[in-house]
C-alpha positions in Angstrom: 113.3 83.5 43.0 114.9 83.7 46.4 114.5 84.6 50.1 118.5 83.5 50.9 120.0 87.1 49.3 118.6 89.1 51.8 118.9 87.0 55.1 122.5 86.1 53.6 123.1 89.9 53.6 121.7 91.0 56.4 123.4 88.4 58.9 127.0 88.2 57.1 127.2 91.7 56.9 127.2 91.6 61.4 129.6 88.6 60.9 132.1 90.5 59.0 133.5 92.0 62.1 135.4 90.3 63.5 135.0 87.7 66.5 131.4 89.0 66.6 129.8 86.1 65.5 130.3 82.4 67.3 128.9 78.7 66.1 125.1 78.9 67.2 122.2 76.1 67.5 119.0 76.7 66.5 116.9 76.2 69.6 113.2 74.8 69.8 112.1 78.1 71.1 113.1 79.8 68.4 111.4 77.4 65.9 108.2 77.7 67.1 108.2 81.2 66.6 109.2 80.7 63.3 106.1 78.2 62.8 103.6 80.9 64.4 104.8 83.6 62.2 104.4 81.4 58.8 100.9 79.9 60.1 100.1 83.8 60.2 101.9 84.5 57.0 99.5 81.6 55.4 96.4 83.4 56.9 97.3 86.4 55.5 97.3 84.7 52.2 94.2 83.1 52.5 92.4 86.1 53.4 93.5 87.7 50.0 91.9 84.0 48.5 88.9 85.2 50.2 88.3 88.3 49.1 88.9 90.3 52.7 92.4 91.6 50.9 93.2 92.5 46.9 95.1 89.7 45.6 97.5 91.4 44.7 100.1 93.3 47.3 100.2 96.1 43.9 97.0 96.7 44.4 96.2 98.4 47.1 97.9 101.4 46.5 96.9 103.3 42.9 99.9 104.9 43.5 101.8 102.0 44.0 99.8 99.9 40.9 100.5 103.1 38.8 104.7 103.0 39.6 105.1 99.2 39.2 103.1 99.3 36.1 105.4 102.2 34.5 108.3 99.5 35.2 109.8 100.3 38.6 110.4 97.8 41.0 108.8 98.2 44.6 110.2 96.7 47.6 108.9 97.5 51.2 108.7 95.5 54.7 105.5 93.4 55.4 105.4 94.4 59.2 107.2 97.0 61.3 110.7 97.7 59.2 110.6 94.4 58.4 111.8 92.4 60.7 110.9 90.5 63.8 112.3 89.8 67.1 112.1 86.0 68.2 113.6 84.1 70.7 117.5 83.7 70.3 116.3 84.7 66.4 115.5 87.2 63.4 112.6 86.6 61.3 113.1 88.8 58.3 109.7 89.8 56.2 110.3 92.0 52.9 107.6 91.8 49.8 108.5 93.5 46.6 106.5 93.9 43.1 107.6 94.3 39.3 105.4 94.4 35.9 106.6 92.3 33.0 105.3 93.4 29.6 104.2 91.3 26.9 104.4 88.3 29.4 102.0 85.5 30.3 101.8 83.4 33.4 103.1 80.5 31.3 106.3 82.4 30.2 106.9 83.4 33.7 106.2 79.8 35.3 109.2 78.5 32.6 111.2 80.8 33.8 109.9 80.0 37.9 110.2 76.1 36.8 113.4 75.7 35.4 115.4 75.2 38.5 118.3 73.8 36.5 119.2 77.3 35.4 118.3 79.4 38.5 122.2 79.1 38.7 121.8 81.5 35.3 119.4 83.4 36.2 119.9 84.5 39.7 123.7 84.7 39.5 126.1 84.9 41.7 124.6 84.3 44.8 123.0 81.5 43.1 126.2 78.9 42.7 124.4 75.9 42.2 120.6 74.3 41.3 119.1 71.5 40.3 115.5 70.4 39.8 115.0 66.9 41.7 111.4 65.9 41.5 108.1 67.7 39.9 105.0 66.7 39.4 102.6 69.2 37.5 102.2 71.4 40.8 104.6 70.2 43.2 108.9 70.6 43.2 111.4 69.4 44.6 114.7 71.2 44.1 117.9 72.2 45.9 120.3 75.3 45.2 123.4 76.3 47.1 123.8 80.1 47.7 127.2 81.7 48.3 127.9 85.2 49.3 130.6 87.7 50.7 131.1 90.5 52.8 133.2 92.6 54.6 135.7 89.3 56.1 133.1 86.7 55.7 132.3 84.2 52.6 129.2 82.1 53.3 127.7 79.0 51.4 124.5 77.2 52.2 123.3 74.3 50.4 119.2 74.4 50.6 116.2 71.8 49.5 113.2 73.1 48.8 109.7 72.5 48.2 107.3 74.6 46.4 103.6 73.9 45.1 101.4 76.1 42.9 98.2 76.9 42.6 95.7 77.8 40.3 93.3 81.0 41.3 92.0 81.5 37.7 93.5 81.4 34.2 95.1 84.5 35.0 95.7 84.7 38.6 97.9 81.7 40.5 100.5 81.5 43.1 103.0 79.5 44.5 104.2 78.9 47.8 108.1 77.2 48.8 109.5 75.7 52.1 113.5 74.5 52.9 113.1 71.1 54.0 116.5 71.4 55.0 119.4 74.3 55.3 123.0 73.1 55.9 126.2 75.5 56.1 129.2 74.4 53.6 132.0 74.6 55.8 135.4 75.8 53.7 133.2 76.1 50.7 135.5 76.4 47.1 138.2 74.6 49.2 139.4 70.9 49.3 137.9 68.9 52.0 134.2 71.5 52.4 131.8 69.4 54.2 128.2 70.3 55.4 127.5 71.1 58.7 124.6 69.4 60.3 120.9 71.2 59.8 120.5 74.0 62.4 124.3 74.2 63.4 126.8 76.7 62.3 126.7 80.1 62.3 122.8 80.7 62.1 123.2 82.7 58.5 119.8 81.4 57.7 118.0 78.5 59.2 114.5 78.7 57.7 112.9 80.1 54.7 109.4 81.1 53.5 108.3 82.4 50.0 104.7 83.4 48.5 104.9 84.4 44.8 101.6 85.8 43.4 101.4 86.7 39.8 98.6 88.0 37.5 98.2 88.6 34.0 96.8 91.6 33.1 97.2 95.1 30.8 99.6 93.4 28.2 101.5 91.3 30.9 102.3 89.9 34.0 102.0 91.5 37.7 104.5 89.4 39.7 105.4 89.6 43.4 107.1 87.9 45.7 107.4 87.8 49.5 110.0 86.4 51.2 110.3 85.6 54.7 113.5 83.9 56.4 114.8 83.5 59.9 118.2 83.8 60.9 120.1 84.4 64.2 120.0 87.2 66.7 122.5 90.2 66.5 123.9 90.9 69.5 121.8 93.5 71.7 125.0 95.8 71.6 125.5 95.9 67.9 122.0 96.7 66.8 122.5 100.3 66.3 125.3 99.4 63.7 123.1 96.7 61.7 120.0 98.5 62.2 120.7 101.8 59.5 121.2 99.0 56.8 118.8 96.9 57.0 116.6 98.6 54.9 119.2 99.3 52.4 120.2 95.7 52.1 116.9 94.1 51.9 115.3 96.1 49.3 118.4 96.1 47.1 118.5 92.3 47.8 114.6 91.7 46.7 114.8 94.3 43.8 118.0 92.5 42.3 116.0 89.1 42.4 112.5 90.5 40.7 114.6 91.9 38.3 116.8 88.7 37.2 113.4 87.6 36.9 111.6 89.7 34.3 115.0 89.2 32.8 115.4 85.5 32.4 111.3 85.8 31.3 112.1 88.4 28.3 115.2 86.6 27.9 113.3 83.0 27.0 110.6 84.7 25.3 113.4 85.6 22.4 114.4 82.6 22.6 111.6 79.6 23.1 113.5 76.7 21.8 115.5 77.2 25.5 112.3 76.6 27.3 112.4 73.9 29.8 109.8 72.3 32.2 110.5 70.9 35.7 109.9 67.8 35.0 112.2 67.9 32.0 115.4 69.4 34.6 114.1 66.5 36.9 114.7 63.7 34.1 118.2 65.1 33.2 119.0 65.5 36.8 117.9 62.4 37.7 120.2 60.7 34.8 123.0 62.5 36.1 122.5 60.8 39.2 122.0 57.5 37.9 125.2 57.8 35.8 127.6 58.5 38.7 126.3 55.5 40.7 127.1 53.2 37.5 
């Protein structure tokens, strides 16, 4: 599952005109805002631990449990239209929900898990994953995103942390960090490098995910929130970037809940496929261990 699609989107889409975009630092002011926002984000979470919120995003609306639950896929913004003004930056907050019948939480946490494949699943802005170290609730794992528009073709290469945890046995989320973002300069070409962390074009320089999942009535309630920060747009050029946002990042979060359910009904015919972490951390691990000898 990914936050990347719809900061990718957002910010590529302004870059696509030409000469509108220059090389950009991330600047200490601008983190801490970041920081502030997920240490609220992480409140708000805790407070649905607590029982001041419903758990679950779906269900505070019976209208909204009643859609998801007939199958559709609901995206909105957390706060405001979903995103916030920071200092020389963009923080970007959507959370969308999906149903996935005649799931369980352990089909779903294969599919969550099996980082080796998110190149499959979540295809193609997902170019490359692999798993790197898992214990039974913490990952490691890295994944380079690539995506295109207008004049503009973008690659990041992301690591990643995640940890889940276990409500009840039917209710559990997980929450995942970047430890580190880095632009691919000339990606697909000979000679692509990586810039260094929090240099480049400021496509994305943090990102933020809560997943919350729930089985219940013949399946499993999943949804995800994903939070990202990116660059400024230029002052000037709001009013162009502005009328899409919305478009963009619901089409974005919708696109990844539904590769989801996908890959999840997609294992369940097929359970010999079923991988763990720690399994995708063993083989990647090999690989590595083969190209040093």
């Amino acid at each position: 599952m990914k936050t990347a699609r719809i900061a990718l989107g957002l910010t590529l889409m302004a870059a696509g005109i030409p000469g509108l975009l220059s090389a950009i630092e991330l600047q200490p002011g601008t983190l801490k805002a970041w920081d502030d926002y997920i240490r609220n984000a992480d409140s708000r979470m805790q407070a649905r631990l607590d029982g001041q919120r419903q758990f679950l995003w779906t269900d505070e609306s019976a209208d909204r449990s009643r859609r998801i639950r007939r199958g559709e896929i609901l995206v909105a913004p957390v706060t405001g239209r979903g995103t916030q003004s920071v200092a020389s930056g963009i923080i970007h907050d959507w959370i969308g929900a999906t149903f996935i019948p005649n799931a369980t939480i352990e089909g779903l946490l294969a599919v969550v898990h099996d980082y080796d494949r998110y190149k499959e699943f979540y295809k193609p802005v997902v170019a490359d994953s692999k798993a790197v170290a898992c214990t039974e609730t913490d990952q490691n794992f890295s994944m380079v995103w690539q995506h295109k528009i207008l004049l503009v073709n973008a690659a990041i290469e992301g690591q990643y942390q995640a940890h889940d945890f276990a409500v009840d046995e039917r209710r559990g989320y997980n929450i995942a960090n970047t430890t580190r973002v880095q632009e691919i300069e000339g990606y697909g070409q000979n000679g692509e490098y990586l810039l260094p962390p929090g240099q480049g074009n400021g496509f994305i320089w943090r990102m933020h995910s809560i997943a919350r999942y729930k089985e219940r009535d013949g399946g499993v309630y999943l949804e995800l929130e994903a939070i990202a920060l990116t660059r400024d747009i230029p002052p000037s050029l709001r009013w162009v970037v502005n009328p899409v946002v919305n478009h963009l990042s619901i089409n974005s979060l919708t696109t990844s809940l539904r590769q989801t359910r996908e890959a999840v009904h997609s294992l369940a015919r097929r359970p010999e496929r079923l991988a763990s972490c720690a399994i995708g951390a063993r083989v990647a691990g090999n690989r590595k261990t083969g190209g040093a000898d």
